[in-house]
Gaussian input, Z-matrix of N, CA and C with variables (Angstrom, degrees):
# hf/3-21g

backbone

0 1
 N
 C     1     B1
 C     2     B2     1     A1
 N     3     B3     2     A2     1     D1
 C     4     B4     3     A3     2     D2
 C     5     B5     4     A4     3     D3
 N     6     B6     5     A5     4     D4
 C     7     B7     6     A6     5     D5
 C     8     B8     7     A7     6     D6
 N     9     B9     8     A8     7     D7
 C    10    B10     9     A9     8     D8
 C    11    B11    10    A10     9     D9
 N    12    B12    11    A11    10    D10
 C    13    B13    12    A12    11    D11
 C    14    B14    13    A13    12    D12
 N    15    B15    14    A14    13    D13
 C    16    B16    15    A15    14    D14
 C    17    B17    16    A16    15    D15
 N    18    B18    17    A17    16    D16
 C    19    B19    18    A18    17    D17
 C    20    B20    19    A19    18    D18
 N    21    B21    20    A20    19    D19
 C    22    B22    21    A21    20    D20
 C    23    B23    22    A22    21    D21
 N    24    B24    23    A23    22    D22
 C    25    B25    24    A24    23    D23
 C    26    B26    25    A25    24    D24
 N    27    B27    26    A26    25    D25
 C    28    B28    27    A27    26    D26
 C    29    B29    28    A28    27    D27
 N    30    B30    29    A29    28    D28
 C    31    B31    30    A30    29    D29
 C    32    B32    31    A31    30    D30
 N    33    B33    32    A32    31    D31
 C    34    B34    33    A33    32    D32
 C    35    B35    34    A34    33    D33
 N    36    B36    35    A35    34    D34
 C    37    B37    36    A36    35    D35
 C    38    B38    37    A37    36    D36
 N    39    B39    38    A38    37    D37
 C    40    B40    39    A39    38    D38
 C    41    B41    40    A40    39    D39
 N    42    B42    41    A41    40    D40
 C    43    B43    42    A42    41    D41
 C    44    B44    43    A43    42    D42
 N    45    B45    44    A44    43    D43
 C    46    B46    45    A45    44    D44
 C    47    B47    46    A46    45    D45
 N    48    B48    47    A47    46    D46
 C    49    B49    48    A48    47    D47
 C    50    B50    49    A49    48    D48
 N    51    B51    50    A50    49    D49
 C    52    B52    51    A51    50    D50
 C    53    B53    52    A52    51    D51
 N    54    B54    53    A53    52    D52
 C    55    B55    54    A54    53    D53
 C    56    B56    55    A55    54    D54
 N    57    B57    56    A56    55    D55
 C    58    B58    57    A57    56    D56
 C    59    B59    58    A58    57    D57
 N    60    B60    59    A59    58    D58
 C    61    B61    60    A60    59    D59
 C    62    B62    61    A61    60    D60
 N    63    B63    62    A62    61    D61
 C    64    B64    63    A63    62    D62
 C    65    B65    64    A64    63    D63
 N    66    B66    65    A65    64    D64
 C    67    B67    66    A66    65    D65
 C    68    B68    67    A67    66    D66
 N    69    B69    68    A68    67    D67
 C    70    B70    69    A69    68    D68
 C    71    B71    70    A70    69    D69
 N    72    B72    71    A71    70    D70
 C    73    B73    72    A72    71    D71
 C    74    B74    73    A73    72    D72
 N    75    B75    74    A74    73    D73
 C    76    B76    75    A75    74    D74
 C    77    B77    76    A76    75    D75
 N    78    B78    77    A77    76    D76
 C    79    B79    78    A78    77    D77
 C    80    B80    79    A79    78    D78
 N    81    B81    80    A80    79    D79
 C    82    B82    81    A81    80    D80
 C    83    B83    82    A82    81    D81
 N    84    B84    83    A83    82    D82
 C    85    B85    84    A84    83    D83
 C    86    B86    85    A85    84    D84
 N    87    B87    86    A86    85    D85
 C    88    B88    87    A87    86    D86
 C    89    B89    88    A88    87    D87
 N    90    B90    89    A89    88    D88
 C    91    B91    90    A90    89    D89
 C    92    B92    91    A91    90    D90
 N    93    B93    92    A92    91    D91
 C    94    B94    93    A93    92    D92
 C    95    B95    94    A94    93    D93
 N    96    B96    95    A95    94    D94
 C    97    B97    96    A96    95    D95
 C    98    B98    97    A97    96    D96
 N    99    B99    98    A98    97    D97
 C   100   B100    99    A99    98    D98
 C   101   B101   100   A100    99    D99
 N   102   B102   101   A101   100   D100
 C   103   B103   102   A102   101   D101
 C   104   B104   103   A103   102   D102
 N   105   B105   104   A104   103   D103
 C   106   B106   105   A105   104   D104
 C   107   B107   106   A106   105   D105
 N   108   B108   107   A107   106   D106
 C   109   B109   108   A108   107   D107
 C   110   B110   109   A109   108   D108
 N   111   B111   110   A110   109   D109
 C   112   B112   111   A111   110   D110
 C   113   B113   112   A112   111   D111
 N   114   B114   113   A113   112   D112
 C   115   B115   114   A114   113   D113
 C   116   B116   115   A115   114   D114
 N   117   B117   116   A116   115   D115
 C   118   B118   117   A117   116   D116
 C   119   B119   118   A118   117   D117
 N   120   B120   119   A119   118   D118
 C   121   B121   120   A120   119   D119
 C   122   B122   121   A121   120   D120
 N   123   B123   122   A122   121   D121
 C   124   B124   123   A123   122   D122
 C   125   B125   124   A124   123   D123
 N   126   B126   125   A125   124   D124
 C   127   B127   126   A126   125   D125
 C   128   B128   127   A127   126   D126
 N   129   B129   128   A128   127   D127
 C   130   B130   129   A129   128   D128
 C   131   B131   130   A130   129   D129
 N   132   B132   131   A131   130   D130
 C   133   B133   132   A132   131   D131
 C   134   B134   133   A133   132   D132
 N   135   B135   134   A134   133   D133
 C   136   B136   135   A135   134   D134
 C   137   B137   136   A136   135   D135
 N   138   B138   137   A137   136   D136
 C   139   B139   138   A138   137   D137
 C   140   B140   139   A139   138   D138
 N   141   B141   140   A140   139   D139
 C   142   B142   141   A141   140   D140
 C   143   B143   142   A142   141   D141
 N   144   B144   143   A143   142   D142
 C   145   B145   144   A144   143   D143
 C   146   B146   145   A145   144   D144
 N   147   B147   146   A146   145   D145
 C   148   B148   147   A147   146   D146
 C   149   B149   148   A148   147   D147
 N   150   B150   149   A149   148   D148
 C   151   B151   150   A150   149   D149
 C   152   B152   151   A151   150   D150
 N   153   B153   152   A152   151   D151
 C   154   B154   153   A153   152   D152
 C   155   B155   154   A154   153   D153
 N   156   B156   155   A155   154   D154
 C   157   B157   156   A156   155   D155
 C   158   B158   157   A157   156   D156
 N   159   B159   158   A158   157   D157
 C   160   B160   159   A159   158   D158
 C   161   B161   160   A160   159   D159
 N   162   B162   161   A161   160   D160
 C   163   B163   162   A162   161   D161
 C   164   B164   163   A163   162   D162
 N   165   B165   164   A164   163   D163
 C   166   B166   165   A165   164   D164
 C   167   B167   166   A166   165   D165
 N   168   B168   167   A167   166   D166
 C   169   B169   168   A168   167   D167
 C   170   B170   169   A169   168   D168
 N   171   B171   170   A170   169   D169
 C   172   B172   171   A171   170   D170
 C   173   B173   172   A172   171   D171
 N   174   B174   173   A173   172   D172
 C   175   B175   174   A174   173   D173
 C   176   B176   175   A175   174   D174
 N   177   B177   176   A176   175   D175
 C   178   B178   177   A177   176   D176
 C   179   B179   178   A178   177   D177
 N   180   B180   179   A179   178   D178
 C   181   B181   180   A180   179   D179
 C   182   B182   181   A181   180   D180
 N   183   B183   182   A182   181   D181
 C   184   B184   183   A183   182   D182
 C   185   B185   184   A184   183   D183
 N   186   B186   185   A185   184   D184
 C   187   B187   186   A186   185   D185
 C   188   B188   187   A187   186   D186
 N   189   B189   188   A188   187   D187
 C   190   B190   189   A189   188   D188
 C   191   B191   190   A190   189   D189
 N   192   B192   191   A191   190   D190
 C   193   B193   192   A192   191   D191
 C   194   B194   193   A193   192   D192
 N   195   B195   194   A194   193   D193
 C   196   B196   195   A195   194   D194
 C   197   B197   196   A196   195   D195
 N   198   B198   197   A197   196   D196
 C   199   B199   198   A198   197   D197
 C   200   B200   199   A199   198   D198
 N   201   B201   200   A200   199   D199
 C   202   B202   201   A201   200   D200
 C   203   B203   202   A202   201   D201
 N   204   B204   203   A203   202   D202
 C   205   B205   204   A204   203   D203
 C   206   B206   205   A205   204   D204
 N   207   B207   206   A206   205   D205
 C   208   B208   207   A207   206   D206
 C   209   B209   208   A208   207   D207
 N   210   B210   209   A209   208   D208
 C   211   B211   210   A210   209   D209
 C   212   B212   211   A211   210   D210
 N   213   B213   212   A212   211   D211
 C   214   B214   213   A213   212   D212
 C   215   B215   214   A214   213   D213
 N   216   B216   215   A215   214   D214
 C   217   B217   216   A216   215   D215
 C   218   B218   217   A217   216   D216
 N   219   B219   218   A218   217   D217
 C   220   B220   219   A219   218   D218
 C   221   B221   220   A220   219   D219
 N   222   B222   221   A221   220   D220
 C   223   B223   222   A222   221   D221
 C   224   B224   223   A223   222   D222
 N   225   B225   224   A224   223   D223
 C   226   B226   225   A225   224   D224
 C   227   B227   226   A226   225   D225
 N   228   B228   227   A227   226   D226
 C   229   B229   228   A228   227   D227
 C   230   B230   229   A229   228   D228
 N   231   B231   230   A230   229   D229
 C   232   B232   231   A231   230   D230
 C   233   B233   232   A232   231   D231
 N   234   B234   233   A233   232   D232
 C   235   B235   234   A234   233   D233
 C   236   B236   235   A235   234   D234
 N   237   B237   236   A236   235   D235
 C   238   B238   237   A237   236   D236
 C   239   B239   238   A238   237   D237
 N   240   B240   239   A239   238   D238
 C   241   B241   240   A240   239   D239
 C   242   B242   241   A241   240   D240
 N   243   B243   242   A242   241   D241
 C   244   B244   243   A243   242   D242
 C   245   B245   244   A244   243   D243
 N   246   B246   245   A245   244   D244
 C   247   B247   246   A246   245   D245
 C   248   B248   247   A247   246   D246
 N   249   B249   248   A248   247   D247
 C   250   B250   249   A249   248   D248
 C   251   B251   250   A250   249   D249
 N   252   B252   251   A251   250   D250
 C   253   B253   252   A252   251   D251
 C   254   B254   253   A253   252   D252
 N   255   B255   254   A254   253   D253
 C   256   B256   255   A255   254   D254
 C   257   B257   256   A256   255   D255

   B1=1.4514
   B2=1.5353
   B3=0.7536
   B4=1.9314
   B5=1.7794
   B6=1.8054
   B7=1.4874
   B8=1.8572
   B9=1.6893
   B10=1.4015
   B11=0.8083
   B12=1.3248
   B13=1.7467
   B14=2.1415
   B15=1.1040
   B16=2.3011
   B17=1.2430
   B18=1.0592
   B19=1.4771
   B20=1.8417
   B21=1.2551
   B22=0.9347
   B23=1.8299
   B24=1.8084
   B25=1.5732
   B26=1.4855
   B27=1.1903
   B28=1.7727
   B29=1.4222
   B30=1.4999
   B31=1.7496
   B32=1.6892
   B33=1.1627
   B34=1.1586
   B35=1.3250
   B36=1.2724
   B37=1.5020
   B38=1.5417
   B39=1.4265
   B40=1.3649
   B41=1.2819
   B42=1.4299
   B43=1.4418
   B44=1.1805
   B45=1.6311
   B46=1.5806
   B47=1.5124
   B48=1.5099
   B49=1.4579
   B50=0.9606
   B51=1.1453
   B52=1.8547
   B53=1.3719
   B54=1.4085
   B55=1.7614
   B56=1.3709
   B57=1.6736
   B58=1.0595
   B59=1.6481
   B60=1.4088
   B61=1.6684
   B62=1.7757
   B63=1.7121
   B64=1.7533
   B65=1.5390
   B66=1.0365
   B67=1.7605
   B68=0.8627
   B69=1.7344
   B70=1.8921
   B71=1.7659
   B72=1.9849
   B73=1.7638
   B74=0.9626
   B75=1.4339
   B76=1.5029
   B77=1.4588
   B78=1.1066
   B79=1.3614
   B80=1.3332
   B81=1.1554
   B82=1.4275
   B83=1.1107
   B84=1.4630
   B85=1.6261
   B86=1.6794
   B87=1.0986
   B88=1.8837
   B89=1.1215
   B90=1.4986
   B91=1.3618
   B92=1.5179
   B93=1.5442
   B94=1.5663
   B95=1.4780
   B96=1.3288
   B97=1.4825
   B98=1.1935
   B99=1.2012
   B100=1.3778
   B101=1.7397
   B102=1.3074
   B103=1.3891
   B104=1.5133
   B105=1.3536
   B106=1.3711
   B107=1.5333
   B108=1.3584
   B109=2.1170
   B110=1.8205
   B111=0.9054
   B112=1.3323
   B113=2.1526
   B114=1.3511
   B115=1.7142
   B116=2.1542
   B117=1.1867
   B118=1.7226
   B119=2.0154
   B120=1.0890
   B121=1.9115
   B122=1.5018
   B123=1.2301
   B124=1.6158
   B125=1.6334
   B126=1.4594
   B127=1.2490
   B128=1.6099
   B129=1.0726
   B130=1.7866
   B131=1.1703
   B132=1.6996
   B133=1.6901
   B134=1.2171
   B135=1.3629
   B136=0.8237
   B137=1.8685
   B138=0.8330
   B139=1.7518
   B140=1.6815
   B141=1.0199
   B142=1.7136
   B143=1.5458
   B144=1.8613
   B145=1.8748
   B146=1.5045
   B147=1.5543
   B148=1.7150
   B149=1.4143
   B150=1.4316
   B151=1.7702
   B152=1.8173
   B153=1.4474
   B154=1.8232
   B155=1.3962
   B156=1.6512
   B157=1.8900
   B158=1.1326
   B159=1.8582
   B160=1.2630
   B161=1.7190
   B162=1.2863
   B163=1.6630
   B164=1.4829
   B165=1.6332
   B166=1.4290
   B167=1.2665
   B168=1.3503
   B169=1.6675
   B170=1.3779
   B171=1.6803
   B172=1.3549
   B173=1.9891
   B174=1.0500
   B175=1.7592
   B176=1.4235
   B177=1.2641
   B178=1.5920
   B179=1.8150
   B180=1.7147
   B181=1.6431
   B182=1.4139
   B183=1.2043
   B184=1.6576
   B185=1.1176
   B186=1.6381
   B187=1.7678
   B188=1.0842
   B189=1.5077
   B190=1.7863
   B191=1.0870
   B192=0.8873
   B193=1.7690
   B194=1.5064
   B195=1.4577
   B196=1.4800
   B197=1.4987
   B198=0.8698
   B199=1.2004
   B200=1.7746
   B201=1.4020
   B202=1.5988
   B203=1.7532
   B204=1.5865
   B205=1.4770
   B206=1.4097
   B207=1.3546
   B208=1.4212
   B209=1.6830
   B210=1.8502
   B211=1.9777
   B212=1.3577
   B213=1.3311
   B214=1.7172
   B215=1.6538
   B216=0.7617
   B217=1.4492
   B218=1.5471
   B219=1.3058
   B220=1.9648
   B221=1.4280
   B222=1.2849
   B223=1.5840
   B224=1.6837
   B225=1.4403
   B226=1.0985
   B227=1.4052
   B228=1.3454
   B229=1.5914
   B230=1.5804
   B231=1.5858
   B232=1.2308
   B233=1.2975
   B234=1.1940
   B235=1.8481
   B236=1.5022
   B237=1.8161
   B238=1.7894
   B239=1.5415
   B240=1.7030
   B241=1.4731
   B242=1.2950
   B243=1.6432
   B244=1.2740
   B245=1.4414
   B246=1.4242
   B247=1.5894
   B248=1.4812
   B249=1.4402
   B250=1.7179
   B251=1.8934
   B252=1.0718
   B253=1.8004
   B254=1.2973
   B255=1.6961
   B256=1.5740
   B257=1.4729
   A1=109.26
   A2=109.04
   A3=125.28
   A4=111.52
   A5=79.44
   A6=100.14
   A7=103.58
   A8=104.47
   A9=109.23
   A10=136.27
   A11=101.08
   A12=119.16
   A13=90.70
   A14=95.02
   A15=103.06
   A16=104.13
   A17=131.61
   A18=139.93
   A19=72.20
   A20=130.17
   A21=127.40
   A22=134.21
   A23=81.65
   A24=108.00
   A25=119.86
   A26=104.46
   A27=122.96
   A28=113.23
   A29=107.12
   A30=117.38
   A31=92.40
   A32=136.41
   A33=117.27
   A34=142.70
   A35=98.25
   A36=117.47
   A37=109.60
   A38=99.33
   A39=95.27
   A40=110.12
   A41=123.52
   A42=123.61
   A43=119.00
   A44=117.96
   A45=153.00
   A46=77.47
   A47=145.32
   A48=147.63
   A49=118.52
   A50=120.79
   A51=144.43
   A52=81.75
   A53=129.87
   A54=123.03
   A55=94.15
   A56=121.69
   A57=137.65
   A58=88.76
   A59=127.97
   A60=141.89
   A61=119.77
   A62=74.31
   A63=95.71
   A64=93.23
   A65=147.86
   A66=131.72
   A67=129.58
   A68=86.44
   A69=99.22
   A70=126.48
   A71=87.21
   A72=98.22
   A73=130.09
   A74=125.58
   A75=125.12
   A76=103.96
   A77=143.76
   A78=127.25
   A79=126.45
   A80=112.74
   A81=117.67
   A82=109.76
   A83=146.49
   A84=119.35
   A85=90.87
   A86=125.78
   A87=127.26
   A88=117.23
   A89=129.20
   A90=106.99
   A91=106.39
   A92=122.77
   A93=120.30
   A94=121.04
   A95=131.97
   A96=108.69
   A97=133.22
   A98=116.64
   A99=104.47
   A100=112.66
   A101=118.71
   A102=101.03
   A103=115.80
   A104=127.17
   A105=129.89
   A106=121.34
   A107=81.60
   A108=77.10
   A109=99.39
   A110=148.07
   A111=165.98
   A112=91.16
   A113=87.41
   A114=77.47
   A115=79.62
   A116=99.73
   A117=96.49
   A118=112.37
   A119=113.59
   A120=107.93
   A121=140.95
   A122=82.91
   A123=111.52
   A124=121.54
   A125=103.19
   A126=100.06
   A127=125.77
   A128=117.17
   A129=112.13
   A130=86.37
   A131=92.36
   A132=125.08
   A133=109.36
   A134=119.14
   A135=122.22
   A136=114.04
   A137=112.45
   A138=125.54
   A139=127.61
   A140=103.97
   A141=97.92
   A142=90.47
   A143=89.00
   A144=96.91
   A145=94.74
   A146=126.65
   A147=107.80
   A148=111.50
   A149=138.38
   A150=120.67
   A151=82.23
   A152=106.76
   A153=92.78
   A154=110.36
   A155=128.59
   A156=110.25
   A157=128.15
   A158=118.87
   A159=122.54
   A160=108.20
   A161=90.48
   A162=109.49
   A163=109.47
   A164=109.25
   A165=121.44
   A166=113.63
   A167=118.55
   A168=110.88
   A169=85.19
   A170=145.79
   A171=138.34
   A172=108.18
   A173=116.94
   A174=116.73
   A175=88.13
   A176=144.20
   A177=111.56
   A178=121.17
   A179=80.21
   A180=87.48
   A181=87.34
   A182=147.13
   A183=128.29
   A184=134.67
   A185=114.58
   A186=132.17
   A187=131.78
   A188=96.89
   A189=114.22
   A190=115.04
   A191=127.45
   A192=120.97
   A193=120.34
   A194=106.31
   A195=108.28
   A196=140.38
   A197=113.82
   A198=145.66
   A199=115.95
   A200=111.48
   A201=111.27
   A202=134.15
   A203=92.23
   A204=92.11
   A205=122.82
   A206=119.99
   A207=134.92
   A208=103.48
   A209=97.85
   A210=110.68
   A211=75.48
   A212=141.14
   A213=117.76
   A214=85.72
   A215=166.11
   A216=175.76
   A217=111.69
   A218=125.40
   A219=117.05
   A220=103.86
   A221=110.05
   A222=104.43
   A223=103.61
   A224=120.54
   A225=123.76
   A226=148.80
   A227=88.83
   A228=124.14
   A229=101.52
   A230=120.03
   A231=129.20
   A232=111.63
   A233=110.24
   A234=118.77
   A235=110.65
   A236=90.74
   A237=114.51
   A238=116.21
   A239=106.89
   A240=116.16
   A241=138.94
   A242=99.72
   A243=129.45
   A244=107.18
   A245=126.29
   A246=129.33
   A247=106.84
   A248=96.74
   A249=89.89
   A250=82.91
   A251=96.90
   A252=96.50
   A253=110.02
   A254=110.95
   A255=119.62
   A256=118.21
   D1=162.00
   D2=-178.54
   D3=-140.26
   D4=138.63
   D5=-169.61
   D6=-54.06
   D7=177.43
   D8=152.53
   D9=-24.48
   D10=-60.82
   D11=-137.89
   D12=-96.00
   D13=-36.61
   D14=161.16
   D15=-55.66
   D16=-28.29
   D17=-139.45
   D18=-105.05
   D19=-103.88
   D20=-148.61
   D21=-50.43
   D22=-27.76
   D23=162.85
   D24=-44.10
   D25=-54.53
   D26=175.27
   D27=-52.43
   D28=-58.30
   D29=-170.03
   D30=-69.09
   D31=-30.51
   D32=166.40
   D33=-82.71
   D34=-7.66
   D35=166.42
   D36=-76.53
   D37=-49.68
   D38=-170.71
   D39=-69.84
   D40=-16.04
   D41=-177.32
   D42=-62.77
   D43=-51.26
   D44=167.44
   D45=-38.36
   D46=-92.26
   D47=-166.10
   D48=-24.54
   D49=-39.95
   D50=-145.48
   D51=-91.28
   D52=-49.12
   D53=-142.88
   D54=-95.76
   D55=-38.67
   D56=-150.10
   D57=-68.08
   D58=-70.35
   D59=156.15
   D60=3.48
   D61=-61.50
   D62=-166.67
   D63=-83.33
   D64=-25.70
   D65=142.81
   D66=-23.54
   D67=-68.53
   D68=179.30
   D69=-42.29
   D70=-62.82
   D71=157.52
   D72=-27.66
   D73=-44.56
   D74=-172.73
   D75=-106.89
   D76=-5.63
   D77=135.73
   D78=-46.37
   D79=-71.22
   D80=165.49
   D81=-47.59
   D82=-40.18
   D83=-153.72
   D84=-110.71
   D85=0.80
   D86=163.50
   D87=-122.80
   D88=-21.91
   D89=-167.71
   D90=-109.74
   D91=-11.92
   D92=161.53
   D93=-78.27
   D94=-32.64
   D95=145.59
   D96=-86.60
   D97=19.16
   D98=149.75
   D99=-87.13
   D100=-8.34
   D101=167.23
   D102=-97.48
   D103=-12.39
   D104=175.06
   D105=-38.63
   D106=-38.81
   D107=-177.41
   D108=-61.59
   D109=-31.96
   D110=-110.66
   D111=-115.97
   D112=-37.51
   D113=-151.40
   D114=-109.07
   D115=-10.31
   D116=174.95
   D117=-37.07
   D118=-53.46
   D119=154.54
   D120=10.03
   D121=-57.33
   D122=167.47
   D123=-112.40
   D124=147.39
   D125=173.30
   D126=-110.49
   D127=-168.98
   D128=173.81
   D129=173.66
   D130=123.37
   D131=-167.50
   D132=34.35
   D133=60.92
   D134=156.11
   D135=81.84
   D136=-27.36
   D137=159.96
   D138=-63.41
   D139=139.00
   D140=176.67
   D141=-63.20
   D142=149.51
   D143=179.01
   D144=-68.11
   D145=-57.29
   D146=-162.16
   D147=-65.88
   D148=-18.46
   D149=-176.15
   D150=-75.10
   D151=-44.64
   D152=-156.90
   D153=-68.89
   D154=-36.54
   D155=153.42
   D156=-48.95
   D157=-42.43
   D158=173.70
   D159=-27.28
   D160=-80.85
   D161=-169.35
   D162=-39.13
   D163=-75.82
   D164=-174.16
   D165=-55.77
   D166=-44.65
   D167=-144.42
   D168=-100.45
   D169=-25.85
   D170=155.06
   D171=-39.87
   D172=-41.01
   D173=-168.40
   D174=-95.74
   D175=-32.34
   D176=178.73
   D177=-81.54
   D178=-20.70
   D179=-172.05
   D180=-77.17
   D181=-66.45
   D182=-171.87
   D183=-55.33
   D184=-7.19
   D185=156.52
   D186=-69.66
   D187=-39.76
   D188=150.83
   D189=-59.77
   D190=-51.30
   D191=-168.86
   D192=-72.40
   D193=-31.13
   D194=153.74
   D195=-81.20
   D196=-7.74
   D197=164.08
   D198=-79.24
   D199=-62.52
   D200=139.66
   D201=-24.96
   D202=-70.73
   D203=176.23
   D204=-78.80
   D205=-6.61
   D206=165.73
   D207=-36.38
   D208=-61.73
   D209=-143.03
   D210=-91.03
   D211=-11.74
   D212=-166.68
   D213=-106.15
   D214=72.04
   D215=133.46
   D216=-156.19
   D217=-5.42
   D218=135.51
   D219=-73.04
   D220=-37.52
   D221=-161.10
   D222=-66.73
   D223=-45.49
   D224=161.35
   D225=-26.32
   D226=-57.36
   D227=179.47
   D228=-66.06
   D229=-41.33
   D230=-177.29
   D231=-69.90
   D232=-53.33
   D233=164.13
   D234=-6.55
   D235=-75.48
   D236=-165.43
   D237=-67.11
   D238=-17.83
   D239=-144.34
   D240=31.76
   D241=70.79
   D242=179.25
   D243=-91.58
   D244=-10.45
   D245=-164.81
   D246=-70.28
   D247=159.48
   D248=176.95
   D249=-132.56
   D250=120.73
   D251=168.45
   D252=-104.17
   D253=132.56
   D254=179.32
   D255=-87.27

């Protein structure tokens, strides 16, 4: 078990995570198409480059990032020893 004051350390860490994420999210899901029209010029396979990053590189970049904040909130959790191993 862990004191208070661990206790609160954590929820604020993890909070800092939480916001840090939801940045990321909204970078990616507003601020890369808004540059797509920009890189539309070029193509790839046959697609304008900005709809075809729009699309793609918006869903890998937000797989990453969850996937990111996944291991840095195990890593966390491990810190405090909050884990429960099965």
């Amino acid at each position: 078990m862990i004191d208070e004051e661990q206790r609160k350390r954590h929820a604020s860490r993890s909070l800092r995570l939480v916001l840090i994420t939801l940045a990321l999210f909204g970078f990616l899901a507003l601020f890369v198409p808004l540059i797509a029209p920009s890189l539309n010029g070029s193509s790839f396979l046959r697609f304008p480059l900005g709809i075809f990053f729009a699309a793609q590189g918006t869903i890998f970049g937000i797989i990453a990032v969850i996937y990111w904040s996944a291991a840095r909130q195990d890593r966390l959790d491990r810190r405090y020893g909050l884990t429960s191993e099965l």
